[in-house]
NUTI-228934 format. One record per residue (C-alpha): residue in one letter; z, x, y. Coordinates in Angstrom, 3 decimals. Example, Ala and Ser with C-alpha at 12.3 -4.5 7.8 and 13.67 -1.06 7.14 Angstrom:
(nufi a; (7.800; 12.300; -4.500));
(nufi s; (7.140; 13.670; -1.060));
% end
This chain:
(nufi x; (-24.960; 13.051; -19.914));
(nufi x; (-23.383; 15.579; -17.930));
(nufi x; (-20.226; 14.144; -15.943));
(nufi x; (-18.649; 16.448; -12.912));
(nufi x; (-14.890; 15.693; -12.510));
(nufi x; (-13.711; 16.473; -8.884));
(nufi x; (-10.504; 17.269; -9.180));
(nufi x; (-6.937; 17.140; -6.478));
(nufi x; (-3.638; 18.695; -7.338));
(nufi x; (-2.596; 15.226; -7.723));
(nufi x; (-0.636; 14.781; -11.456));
(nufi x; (-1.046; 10.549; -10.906));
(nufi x; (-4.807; 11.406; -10.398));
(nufi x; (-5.465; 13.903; -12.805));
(nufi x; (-3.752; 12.030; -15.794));
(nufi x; (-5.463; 8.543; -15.080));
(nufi x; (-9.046; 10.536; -14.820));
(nufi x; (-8.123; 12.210; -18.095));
(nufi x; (-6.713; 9.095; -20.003));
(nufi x; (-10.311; 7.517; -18.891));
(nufi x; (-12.895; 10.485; -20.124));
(nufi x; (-10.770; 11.354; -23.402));
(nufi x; (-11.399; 7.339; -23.696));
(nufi x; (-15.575; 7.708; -22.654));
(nufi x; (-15.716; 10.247; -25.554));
(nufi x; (-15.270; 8.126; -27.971));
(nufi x; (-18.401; 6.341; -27.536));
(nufi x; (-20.531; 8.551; -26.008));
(nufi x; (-21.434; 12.133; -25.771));
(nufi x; (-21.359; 14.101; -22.509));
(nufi x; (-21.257; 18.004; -20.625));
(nufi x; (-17.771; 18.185; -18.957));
(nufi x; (-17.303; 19.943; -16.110));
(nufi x; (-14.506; 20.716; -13.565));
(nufi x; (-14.051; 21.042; -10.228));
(nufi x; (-11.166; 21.454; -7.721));
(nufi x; (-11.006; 20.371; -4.314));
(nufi x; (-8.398; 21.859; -3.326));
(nufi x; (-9.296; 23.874; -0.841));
(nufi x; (-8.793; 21.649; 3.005));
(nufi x; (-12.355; 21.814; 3.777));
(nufi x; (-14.885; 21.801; 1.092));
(nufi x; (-17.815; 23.163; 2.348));
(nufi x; (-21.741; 23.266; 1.418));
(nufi x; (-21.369; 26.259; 0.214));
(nufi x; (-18.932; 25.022; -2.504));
(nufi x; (-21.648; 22.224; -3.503));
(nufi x; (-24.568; 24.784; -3.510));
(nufi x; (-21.991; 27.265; -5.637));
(nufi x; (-21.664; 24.024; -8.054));
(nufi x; (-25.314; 23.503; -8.370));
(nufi x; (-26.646; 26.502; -8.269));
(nufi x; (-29.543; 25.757; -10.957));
(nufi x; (-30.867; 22.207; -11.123));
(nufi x; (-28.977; 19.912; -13.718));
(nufi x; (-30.984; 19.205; -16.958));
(nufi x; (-33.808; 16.303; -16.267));
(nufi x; (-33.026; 14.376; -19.382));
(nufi x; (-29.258; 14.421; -18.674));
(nufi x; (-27.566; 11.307; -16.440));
(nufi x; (-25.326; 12.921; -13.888));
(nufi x; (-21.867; 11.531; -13.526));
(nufi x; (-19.748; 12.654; -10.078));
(nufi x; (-16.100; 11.002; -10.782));
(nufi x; (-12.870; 11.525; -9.473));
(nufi x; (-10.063; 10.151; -7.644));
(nufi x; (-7.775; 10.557; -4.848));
(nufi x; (-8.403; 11.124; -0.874));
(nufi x; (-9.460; 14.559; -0.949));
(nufi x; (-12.193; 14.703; -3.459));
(nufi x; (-14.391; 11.297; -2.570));
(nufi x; (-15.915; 12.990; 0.165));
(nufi x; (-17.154; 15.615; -2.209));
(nufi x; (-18.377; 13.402; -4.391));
(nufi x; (-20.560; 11.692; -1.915));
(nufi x; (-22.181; 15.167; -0.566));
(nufi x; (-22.938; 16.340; -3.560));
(nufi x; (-24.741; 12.939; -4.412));
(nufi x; (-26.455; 13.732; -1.274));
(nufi x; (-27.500; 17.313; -2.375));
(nufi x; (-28.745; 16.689; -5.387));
(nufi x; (-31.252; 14.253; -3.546));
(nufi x; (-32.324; 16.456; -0.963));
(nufi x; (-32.552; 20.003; -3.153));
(nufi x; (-33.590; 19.222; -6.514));
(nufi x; (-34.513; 14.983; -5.849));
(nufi x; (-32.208; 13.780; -8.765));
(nufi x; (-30.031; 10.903; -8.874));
(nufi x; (-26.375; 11.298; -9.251));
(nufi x; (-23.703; 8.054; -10.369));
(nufi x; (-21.066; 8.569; -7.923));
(nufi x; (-17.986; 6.746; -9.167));
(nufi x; (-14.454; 6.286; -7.576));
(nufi x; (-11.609; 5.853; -9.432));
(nufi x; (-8.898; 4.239; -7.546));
(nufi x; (-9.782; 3.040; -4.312));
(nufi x; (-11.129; 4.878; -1.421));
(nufi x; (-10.264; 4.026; 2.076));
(nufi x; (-13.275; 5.254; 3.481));
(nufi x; (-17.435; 4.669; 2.546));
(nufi x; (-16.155; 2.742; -0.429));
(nufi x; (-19.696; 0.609; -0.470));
(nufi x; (-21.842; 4.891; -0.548));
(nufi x; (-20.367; 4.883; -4.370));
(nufi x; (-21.998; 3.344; -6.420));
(nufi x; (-19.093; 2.483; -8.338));
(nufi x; (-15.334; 1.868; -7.516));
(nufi x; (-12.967; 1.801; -10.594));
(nufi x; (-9.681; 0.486; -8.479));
(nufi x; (-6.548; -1.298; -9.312));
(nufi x; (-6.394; -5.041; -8.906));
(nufi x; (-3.685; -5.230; -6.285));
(nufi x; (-5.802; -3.007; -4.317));
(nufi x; (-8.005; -6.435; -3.612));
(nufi x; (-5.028; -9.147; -4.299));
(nufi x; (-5.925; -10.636; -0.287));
(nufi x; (-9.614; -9.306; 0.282));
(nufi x; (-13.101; -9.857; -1.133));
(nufi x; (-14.658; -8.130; -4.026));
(nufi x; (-16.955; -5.822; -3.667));
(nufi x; (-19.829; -5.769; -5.675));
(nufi x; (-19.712; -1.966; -7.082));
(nufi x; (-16.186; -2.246; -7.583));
(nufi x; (-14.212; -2.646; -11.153));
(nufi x; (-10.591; -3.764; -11.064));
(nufi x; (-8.049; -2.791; -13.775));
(nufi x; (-4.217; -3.241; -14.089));
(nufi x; (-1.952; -1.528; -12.726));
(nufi x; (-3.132; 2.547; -13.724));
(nufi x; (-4.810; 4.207; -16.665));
(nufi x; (-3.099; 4.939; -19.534));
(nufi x; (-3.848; 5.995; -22.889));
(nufi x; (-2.520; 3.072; -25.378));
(nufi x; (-1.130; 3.995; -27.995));
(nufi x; (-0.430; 1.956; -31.277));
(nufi x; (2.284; 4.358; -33.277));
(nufi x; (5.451; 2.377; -34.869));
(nufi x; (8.279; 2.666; -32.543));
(nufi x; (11.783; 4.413; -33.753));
(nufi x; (13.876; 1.344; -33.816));
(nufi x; (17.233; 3.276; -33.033));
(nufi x; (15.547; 5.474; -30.033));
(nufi x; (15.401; 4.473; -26.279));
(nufi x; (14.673; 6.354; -23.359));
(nufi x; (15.284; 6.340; -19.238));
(nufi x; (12.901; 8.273; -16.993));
(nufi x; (14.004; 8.299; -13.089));
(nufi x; (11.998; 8.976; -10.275));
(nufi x; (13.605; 9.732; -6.886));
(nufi x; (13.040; 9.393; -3.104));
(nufi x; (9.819; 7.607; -2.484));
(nufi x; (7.497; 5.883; 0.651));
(nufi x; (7.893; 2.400; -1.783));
(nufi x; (11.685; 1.971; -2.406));
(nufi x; (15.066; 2.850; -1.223));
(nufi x; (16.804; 5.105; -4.285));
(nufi x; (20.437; 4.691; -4.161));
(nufi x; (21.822; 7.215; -6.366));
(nufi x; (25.071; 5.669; -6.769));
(nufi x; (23.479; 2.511; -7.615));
(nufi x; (21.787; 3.976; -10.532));
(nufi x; (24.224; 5.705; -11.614));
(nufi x; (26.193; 2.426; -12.545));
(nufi x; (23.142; 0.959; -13.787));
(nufi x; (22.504; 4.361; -15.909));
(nufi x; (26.537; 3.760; -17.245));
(nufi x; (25.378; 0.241; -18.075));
(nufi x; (22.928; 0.718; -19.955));
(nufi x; (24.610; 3.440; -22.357));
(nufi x; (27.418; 0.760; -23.042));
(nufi x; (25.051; -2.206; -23.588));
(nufi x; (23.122; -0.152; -26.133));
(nufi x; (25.589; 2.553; -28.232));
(nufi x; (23.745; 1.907; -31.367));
(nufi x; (20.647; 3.990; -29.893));
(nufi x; (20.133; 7.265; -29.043));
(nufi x; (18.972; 8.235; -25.332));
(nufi x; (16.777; 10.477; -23.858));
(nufi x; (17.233; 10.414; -20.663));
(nufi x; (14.152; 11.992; -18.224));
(nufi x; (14.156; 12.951; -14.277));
(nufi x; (11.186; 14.459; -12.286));
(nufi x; (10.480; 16.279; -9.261));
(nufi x; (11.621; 13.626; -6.928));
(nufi x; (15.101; 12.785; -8.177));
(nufi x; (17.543; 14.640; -5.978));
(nufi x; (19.541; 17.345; -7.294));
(nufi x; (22.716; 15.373; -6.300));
(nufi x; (22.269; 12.610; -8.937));
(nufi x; (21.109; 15.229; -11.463));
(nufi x; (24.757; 16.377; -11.325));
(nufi x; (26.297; 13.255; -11.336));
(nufi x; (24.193; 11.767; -14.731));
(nufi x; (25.024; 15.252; -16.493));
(nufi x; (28.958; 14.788; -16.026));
(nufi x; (28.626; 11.496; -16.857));
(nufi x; (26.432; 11.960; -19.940));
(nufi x; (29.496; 14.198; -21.141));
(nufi x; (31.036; 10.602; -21.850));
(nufi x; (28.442; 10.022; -23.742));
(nufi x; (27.407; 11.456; -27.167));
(nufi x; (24.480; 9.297; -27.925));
(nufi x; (22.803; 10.610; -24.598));
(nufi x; (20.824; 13.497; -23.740));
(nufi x; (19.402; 14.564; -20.279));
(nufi x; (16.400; 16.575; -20.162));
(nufi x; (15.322; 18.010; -16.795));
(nufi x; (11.499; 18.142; -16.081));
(nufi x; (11.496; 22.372; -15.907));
(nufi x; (13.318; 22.869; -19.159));
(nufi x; (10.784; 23.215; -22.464));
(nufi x; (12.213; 20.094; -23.723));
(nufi x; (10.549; 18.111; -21.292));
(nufi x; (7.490; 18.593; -23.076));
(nufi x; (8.707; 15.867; -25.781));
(nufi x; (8.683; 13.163; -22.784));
(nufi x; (5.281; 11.245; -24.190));
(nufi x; (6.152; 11.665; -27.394));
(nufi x; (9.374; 9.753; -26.817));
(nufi x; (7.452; 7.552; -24.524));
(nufi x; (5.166; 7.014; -27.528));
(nufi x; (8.014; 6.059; -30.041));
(nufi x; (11.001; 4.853; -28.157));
(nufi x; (11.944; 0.853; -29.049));
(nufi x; (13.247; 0.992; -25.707));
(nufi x; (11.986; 2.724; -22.299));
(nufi x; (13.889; 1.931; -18.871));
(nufi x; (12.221; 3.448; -15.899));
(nufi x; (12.981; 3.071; -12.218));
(nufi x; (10.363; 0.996; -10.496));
(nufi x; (9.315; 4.112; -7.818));
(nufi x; (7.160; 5.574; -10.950));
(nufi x; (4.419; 2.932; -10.824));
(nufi x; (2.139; 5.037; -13.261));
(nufi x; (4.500; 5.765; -15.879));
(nufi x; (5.674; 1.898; -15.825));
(nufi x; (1.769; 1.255; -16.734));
(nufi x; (1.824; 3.818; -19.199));
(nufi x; (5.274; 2.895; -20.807));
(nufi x; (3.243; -0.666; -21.210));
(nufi x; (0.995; 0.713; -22.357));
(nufi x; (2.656; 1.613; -25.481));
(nufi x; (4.952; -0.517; -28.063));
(nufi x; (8.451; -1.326; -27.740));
(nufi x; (10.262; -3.310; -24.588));
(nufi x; (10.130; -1.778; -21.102));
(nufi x; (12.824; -2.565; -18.350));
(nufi x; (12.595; -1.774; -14.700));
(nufi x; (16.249; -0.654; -13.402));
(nufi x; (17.017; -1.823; -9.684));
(nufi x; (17.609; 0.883; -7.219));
(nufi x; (18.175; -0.890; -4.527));
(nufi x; (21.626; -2.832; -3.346));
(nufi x; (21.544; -7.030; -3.254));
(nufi x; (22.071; -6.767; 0.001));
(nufi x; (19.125; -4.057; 0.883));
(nufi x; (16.811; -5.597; 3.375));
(nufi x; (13.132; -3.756; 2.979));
(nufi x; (12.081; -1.847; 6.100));
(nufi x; (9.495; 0.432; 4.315));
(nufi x; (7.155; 0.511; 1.287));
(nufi x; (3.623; -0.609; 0.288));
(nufi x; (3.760; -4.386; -0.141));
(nufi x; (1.099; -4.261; -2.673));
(nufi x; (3.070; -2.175; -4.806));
(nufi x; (6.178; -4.438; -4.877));
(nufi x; (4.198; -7.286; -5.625));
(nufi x; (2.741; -5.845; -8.811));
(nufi x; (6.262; -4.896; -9.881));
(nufi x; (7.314; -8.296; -9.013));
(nufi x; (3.980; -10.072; -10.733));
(nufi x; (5.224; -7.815; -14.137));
(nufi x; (8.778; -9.108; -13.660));
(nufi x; (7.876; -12.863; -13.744));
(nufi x; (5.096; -12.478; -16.307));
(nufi x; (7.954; -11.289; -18.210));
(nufi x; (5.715; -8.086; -19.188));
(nufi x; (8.748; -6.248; -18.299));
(nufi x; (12.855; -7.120; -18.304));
(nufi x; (14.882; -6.154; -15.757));
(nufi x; (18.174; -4.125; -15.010));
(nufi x; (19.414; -6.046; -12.059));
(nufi x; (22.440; -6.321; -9.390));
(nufi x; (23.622; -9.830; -8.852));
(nufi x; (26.425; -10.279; -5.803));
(nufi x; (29.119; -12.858; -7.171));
(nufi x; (31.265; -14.854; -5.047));
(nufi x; (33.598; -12.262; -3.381));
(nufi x; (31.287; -9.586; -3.146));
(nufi x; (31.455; -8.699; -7.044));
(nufi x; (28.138; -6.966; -7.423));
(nufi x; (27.962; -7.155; -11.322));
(nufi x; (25.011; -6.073; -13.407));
(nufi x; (22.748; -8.113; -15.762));
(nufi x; (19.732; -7.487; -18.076));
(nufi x; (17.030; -9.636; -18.409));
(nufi x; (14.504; -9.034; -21.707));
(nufi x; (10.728; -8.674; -21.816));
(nufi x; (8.744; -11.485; -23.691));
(nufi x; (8.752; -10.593; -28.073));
(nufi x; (4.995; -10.856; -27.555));
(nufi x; (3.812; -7.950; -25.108));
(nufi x; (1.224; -5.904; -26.596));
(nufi x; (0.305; -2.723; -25.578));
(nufi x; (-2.230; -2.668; -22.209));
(nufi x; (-5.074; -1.320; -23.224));
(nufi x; (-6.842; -0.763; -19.356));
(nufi x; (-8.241; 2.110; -20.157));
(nufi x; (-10.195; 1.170; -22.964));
(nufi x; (-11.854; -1.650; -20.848));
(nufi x; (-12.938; 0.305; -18.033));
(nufi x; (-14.683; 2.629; -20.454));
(nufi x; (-16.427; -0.131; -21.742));
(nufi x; (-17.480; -1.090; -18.151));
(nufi x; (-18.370; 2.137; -16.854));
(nufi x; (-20.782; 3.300; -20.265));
(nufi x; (-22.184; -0.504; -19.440));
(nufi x; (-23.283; 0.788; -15.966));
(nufi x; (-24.101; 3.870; -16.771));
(nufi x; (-26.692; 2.427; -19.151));
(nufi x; (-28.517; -0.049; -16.794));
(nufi x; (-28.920; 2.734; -14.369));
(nufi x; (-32.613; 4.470; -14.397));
% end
């Protein structure tokens, strides 16, 4: 089997593609081979530069990849194999495309990507995103925060957090804290959680260019407990993915009326709120206009997701039946 990954720049892309081949290894045995699509317009020439000898006859071709700007490419170069050399190419989707999604002929997408339409018959669902699970024994006295930033889904109030962040720390004193941003989390609350965190001797804040950010999945891995800020969809999926409690952390005010945002994405944070897959961080408003914070625990009897593993299954399955 020879599989041809069309790649974005994407990181939410490239890690769920990854987490889902280092998973198809396992069981079978396959050529690996890149591609980036980076460029605006990916031409013929690009294909033809691909595929410049035949593929092997007694090899099944696999075109996968996910995001906007690489589906496209997957479907032309389905169609130039056929024309050039008259071999058959799988052409699968992860994630879901908006356009042509019925040319693949199979779509690996997310399950609130089809929570109020019909199923398609080449498409897969899974939860939430790909993650690699992992199975480890947690560090009982480490926990970890990881904050996003500005995003199209949620309104980040800085200040907001920043209480909630202060809550946390005196909630929990017995643990120590790692405590993550990323690109998106504006410089201004970066200040404010390092002159807070000098409050704090059990905490640590490690910004995403510094060398030590490279211990994030390792503490994701380990940590008993793992609060992250509901704007990082994928890393809440891959924080359940792994043992020990997670916790969203509200960003927004009580009083925040929603006026932007994919729907579908706060109503698969909500579904993993009432499921009790997650706890919660929240703002309640008393009587006279107290806003005072709360935390609400995750059920004792979570176990890891394991999404990625299924979809494997599914796709070798396919892959199998196809001649």
């Amino acid at each position: 089997m020879h599989i041809y990954w069309f790649k974005d720049s994407k990181t939410g892309h490239i890690k769920q593609v990854d987490a889902l081949l280092n998973e198809l290894k396992k069981d079978a045995k396959f050529v690996l081979t890149h591609i980036d699509c980076l460029e605006k317009k990916f031409r013929l020439k690009n294909i033809e530069s691909i595929f410049k000898e035949p593929p092997k006859t007694n090899q099944k071709i696999i075109l996968i990849g996910a995001g906007h700007g690489v589906y496209e490419n997957i479907l032309n170069s389905k169609k130039f194999l056929i024309k050039n050399f008259n071999m058959q190419a799988i052409a699968i989707a992860i994630l879901r495309p908006s356009r042509k999604l019925k040319s693949f002929d199979m779509v690996c997408a997310p399950q609130h990507d089809f929570s109020n339409r019909a199923l398609p018959k080449n498409v897969t669902t899974f939860i939430g995103s790909l993650a690699q699970p992992s199975y480890s024994t947690i560090d009982k006295n480490q926990a970890m925060i990881a904050i996003g930033g500005t995003s199209k889904h949620y309104k980040f109030d800085g200040d907001l957090l920043l209480g909630q962040l202060q809550f946390i720390l005196s909630m929990y004193q017995s643990y120590e804290f790692k405590i993550f941003n990323s690109r998106r989390t504006p410089d201004s609350i970066n200040l404010k959680i390092e002159e807070e965190l000098r409050k704090h001797s059990n905490a640590q804040f490690i910004d995403f260019n510094s060398m030590e950010s490279k211990s994030f999945q390792k503490s994701l891995r380990q940590a008993a407990l793992k609060f992250v800020t509901p704007d990082s969809v994928n890393l809440t999926f891959e924080s359940l993915s792994t043992p020990g409690k997670t916790y969203l952390i509200q960003i927004e005010t009580p009083s925040y009326r929603r006026i932007f945002g994919s729907r579908k994405i706060r109503e698969s944070m909500n579904k993993l709120v009432q499921s009790k897959q997650v706890g919660v961080v929240s703002l309640v408003k008393k009587k006279g206009g107290i806003n005072v914070s709360k935390i609400e625990n995750p059920s004792e009897y979570i176990e890891p997701l394991a999404e990625v593993e299924k979809l494997a299954y599914s796709i070798i399955n396919f892959i199998n039946i196809q001649k």
